[in-house]
VEXLUM-67868 format. One record per residue (C-alpha): residue number from 1; residue in three letters; x, y, z. Coordinates in steps of 0.05 Angstrom, whole numbers. Layout:
% residues N
NUM;Ala;X;Y;Z;
...
This chain:
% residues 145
1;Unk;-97;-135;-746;
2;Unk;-124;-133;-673;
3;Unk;-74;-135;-619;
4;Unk;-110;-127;-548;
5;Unk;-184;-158;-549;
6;Unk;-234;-144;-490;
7;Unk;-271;-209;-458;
8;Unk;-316;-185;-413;
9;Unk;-358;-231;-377;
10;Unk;-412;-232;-332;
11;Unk;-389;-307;-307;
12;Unk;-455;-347;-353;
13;Unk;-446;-409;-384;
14;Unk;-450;-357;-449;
15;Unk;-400;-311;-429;
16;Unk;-352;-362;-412;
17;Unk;-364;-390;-486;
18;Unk;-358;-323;-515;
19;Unk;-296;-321;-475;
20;Unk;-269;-384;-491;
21;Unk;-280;-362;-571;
22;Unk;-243;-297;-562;
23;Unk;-188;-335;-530;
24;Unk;-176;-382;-596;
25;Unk;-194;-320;-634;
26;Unk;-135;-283;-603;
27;Unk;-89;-339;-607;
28;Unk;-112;-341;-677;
29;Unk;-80;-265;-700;
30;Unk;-28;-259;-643;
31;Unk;-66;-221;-598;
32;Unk;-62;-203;-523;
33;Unk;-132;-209;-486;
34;Unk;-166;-170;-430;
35;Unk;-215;-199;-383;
36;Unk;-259;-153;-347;
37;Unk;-318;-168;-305;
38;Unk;-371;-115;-280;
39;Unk;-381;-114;-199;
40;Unk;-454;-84;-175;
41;Unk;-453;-16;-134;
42;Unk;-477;-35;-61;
43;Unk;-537;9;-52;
44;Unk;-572;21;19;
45;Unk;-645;17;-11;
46;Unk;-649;-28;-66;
47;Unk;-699;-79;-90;
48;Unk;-640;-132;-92;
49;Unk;-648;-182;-35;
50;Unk;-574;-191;-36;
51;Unk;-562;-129;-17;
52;Unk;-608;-115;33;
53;Unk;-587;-178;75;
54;Unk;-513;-159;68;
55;Unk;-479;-98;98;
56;Unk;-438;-64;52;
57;Unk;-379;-96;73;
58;Unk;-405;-171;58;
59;Unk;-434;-151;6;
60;Unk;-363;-127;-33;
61;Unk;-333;-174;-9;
62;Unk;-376;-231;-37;
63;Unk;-387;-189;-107;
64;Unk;-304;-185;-100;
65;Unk;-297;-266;-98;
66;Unk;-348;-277;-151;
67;Unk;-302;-232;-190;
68;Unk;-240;-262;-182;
69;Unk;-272;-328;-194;
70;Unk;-302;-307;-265;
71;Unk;-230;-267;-274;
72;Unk;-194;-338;-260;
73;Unk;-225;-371;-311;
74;Unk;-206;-327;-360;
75;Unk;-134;-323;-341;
76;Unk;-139;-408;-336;
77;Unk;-160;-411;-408;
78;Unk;-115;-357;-436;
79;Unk;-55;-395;-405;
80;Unk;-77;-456;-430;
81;Unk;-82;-437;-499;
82;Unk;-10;-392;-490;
83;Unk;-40;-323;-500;
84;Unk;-23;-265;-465;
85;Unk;-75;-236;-412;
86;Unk;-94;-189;-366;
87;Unk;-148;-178;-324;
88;Unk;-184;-127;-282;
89;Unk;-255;-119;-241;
90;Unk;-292;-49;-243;
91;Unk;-354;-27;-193;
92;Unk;-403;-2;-235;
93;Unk;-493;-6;-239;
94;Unk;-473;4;-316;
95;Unk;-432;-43;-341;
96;Unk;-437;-21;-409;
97;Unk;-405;40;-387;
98;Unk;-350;4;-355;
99;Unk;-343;-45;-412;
100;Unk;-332;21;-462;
101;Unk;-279;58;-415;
102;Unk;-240;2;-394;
103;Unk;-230;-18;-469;
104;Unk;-212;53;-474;
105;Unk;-166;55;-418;
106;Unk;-132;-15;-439;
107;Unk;-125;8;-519;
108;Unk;-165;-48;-537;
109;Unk;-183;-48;-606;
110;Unk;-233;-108;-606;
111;Unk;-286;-133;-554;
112;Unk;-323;-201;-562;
113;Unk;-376;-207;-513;
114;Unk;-438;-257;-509;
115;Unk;-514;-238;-522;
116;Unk;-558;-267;-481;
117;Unk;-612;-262;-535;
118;Unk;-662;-228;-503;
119;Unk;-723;-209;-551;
120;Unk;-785;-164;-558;
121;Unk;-817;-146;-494;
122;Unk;-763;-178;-449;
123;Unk;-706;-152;-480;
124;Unk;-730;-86;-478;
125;Unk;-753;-82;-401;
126;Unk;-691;-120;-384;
127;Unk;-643;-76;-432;
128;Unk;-584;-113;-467;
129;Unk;-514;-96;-452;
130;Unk;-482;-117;-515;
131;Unk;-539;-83;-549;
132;Unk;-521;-16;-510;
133;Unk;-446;-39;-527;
134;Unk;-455;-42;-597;
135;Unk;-489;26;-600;
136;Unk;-447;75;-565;
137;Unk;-372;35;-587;
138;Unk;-322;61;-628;
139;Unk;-292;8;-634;
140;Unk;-311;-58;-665;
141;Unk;-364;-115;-618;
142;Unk;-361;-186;-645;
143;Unk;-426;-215;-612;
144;Unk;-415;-283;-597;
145;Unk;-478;-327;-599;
């Protein structure tokens, strides 16, 4: 039924339990997975301490090794359990957006993605990315909780 499922994670103890789940849920129907992982925009003026004490150059280059270190953990587990992966890091301040094209651009016809499980007034200051996922996909989210 599904052959190439999106993980993306955000490198939480919930994504990488969402990701862990889409790995056995792959393995499951015979399907390949993609891990993705979302890297922040550096931005000159920025309420982000981070990126005001970094140049620009520090600052990819730490976002870069976070990346590869949430991407390794994916391609660990999806060796582990023998299923066939791929993964990939975008630069994006809306990782929805990046979530939706590279699942696009990779044919994937499933993502599984944590929820965080943000309510009421917090959830809706803060914005959820699954929820913004799960509104604007065409194709379909399995929320992992």
């Amino acid at each position: 039924m599904f052959k190439q499922i999106l993980l993306p994670t955000d490198g939480s103890d919930l994504s990488e339990r969402a990701v862990l789940a889409g790995i056995s849920f792959a393995k499951e129907v015979g399907a390949q997975v993609v891990g993705l992982t979302v890297r922040p925009e550096f931005h000159t003026i920025t309420y982000k301490t981070d990126m005001l004490e970094d140049t620009e150059h520090q600052f990819n280059a730490s976002t870069e090794q976070q990346a590869e270190i949430h991407l390794t953990f994916i391609s660990n587990a999806a060796r582990t359990a023998g299923v066939p992966c791929s993964v990939t890091q975008v630069v994006s301040d809306d990782p929805y957006e990046a979530i939706l094209q590279t699942a696009r651009d990779q044919k994937c016809d499933l993502i599984i993605m944590a929820s965080h499980g943000r309510r009421g007034v917090k959830g809706m200051l803060l914005g959820s990315e699954t929820q913004k996922v799960l509104v604007h996909s065409a194709i379909p989210v399995l929320v992992y909780r």
